[in-house]
N, C-alpha and C positions, 0 to 999 in steps of 0.2 A: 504494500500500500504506500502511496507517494506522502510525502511528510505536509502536503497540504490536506488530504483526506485524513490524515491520523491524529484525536484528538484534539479537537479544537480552533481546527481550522488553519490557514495561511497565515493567519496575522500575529499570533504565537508565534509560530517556527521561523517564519520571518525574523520578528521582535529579535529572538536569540539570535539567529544566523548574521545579522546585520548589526548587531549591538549587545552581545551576551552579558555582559557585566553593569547595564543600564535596567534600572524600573520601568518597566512598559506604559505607555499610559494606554486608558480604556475609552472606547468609544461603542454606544451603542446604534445602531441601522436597525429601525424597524423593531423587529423582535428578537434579534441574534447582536448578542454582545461582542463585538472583533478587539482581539487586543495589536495596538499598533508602537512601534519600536518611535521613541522621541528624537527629534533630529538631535546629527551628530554632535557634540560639541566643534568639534574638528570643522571647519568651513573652507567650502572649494576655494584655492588660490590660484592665480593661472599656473603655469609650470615655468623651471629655468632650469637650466642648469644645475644651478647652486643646489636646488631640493634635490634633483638625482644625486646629485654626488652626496648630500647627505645622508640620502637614503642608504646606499649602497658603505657609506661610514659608517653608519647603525650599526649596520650587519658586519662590519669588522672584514669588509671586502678594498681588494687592493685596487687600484682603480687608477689615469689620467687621462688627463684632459689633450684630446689631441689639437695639430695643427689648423685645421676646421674649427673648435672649436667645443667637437664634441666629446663626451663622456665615452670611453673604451680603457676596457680589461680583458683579462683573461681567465674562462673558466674551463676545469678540465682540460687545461689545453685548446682550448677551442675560443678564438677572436668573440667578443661583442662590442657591439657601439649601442648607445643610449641616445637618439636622436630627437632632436626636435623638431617638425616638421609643420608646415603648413602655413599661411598667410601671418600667424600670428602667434608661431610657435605653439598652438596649440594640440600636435595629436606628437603624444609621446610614440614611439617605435622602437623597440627590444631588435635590435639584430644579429644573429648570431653567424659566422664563419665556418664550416666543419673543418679541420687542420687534418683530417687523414686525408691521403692519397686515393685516387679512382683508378684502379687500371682505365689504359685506352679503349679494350671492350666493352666495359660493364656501362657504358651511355644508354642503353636501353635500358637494363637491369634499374639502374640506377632513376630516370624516369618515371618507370614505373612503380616506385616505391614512392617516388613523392608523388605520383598521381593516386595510390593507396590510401597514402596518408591524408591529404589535402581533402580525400573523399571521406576517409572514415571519424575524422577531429577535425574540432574548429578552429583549435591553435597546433602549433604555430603554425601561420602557412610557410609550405616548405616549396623550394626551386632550386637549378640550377641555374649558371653561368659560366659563359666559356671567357678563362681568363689565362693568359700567358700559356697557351696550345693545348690547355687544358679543362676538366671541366669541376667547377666550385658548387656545392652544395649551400643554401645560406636558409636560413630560419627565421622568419619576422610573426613578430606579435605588434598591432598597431590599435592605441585606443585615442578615440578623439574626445578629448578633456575643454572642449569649446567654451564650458561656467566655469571651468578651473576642477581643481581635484584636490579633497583632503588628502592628508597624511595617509589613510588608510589606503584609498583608493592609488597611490602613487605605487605603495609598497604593493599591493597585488599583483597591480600591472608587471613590475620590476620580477616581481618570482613569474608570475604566470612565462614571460617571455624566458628568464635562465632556466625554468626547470623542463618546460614542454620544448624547447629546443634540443637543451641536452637528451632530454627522452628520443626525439628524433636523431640525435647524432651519435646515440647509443645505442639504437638501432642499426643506423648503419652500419657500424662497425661492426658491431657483431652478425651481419651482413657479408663484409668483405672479405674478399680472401686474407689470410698472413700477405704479413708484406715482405717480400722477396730481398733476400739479406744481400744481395750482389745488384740492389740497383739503389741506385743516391736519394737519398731522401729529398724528396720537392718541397720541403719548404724553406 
């Protein structure tokens, strides 16, 4: 049974899911009492920079500021940028790099896995790119923050994009063949 059917309705399991450590307040409709989660204290701010890299400070993660301008690390070995995009810096975007190597074959294979993916989850969407006679895997999560975004909503965004990345880039590796000790590492 979906947790809006199971006792007491949506506005309960909401209440907690969106604010578990807040007093619900009550409102009654008619004849059915709905309990509703009180806005946040937290209040959307636009996005910069500065709050990414905060964010990403919280969590005790290594991080610079590139040439561009933007926010890029390294997780698992594997490139991200934290970008800001759009007329008015408003839609954050998570991008992630895969760092393994593709054999020259596996372009179909490969394809095919992000058209799996792309089909069966909604994050991240996954692609390739032919870059330097080869071809690059990359992983975006993009949310458009147009009122601004609390605290909370910044930090989701921030996991959803490292962790549903890495899940696709651990995937593919465990996908790919070994990698063959007698030929030079591309990266």
């Amino acid at each position: 049974m979906s947790p809006a059917r199971s006792g007491g309705g949506a506005g309960r399991w909401l209440a907690r899911l969106l604010n578990p450590g807040a007093p619900a307040a009550r409102r009654t409709q008619g004849t059915q009492t709905r309990t509703l989660a009180k806005a946040p204290a937290d209040k959307p701010r636009p996005l910069t920079t500065q709050r990414v890299g905060d964010d990403l400070a919280r969590r005790g993660y290594r991080f610079r500021i590139d040439d561009d301008g933007d926010v890029t690390g390294t997780w698992d070995g594997n490139r991200f940028w934290f970008l800001l995009l759009g007329e008015h810096d408003e839609i954050l975007q998570v991008r992630g790099r895969w760092a393994g190597a593709l054999p020259p074959g596996a372009r179909l294979a490969v394809l095919q896995a992000a058209n799996d993916w792309n089909r069966e989850r909604i994050w991240p969407k996954v692609y390739t790119r032919e870059e330097g006679g080869g071809l690059a895997l990359y992983a975006e999560v993009s949310v458009d923050f147009e009122h601004g975004a609390t605290e909370e909503q910044l930090a989701q965004t921030v996991s959803c994009g490292l962790v549903t990345a890495s899940q696709f880039f651990s995937t593919v590796a465990s996908l790919a063949p070994p990698a063959d000790p007698d030929t030079p590492d591309a990266s």
